[in-house]
C-alpha positions in Angstrom: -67.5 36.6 -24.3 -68.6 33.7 -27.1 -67.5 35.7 -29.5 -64.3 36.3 -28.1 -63.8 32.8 -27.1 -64.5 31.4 -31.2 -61.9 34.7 -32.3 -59.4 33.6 -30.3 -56.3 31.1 -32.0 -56.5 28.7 -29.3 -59.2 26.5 -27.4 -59.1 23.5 -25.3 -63.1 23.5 -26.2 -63.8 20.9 -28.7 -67.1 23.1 -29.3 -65.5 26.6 -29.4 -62.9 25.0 -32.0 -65.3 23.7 -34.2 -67.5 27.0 -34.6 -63.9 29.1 -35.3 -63.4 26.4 -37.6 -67.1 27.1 -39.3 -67.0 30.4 -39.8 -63.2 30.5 -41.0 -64.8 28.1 -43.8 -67.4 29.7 -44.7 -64.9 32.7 -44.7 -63.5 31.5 -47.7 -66.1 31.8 -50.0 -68.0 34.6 -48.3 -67.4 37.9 -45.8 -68.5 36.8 -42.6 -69.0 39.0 -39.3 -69.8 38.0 -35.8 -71.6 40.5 -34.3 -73.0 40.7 -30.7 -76.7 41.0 -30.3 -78.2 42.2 -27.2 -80.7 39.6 -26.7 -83.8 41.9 -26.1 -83.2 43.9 -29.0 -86.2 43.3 -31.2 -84.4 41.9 -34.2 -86.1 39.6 -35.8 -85.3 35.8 -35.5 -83.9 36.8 -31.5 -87.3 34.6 -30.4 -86.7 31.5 -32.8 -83.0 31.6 -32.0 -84.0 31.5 -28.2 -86.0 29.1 -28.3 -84.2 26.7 -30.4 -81.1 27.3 -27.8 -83.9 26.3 -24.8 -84.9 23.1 -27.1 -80.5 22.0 -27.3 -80.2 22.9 -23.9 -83.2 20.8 -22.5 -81.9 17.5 -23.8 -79.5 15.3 -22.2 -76.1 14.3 -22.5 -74.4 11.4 -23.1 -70.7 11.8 -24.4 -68.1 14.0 -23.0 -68.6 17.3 -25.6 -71.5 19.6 -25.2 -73.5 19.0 -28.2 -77.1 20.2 -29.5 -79.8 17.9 -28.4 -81.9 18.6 -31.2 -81.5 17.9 -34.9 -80.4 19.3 -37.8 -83.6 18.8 -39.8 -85.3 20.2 -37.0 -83.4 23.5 -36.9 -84.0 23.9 -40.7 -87.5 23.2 -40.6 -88.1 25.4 -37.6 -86.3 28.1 -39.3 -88.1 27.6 -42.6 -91.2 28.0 -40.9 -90.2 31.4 -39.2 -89.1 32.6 -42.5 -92.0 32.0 -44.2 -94.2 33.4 -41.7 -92.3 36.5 -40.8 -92.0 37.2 -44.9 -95.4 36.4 -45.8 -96.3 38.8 -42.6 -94.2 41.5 -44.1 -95.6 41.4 -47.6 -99.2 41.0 -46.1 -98.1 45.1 -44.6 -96.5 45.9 -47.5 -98.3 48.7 -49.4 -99.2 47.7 -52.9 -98.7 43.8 -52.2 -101.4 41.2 -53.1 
């Protein structure tokens, strides 16, 4: 359905617009595709992704658009972190790493 919703040409959802916009930019200078993930999949990042939507969804709002209730620098460091861990995770299984 989200997926859907940012593909279509027209919104009345300021939030739905903005995310079409994203990826259409991004577009530009790189192939983008949206794909559907079923959420117990076992891809990694599913877990980090969840809970950082919990985290946006537990704060409270105070204008008229939905909006993220956590920030920006938190995302990127909470991702950062995952990274790091999941790759240093994978190299410490990795045959002939050290």
């Amino acid at each position: 359905m989200a997926l859907k919703a940012v593909s279509a040409p027209r919104t009345r959802l300021a939030l739905i617009q903005e995310c079409g916009d994203v990826s259409e930019e991004f577009a530009r200078n790189k192939e983008v595709t949206l794909v559907w993930v079923p959420g117990n999949s076992g891809l990694p990042g599913i877990e980090m992704a969840d809970k950082l939507a919990r985290l946006g969804s537990e704060g409270r709002c105070l204008g008229l658009e939905p909006y993220l209730g956590i920030t920006k620098q938190y995302v990127t460091a909470a991702l950062n972190d995952w990274v790091y861990s999941t790759l240093k995770e994978h190299w410490r299984l990795s045959r002939g790493c050290s």
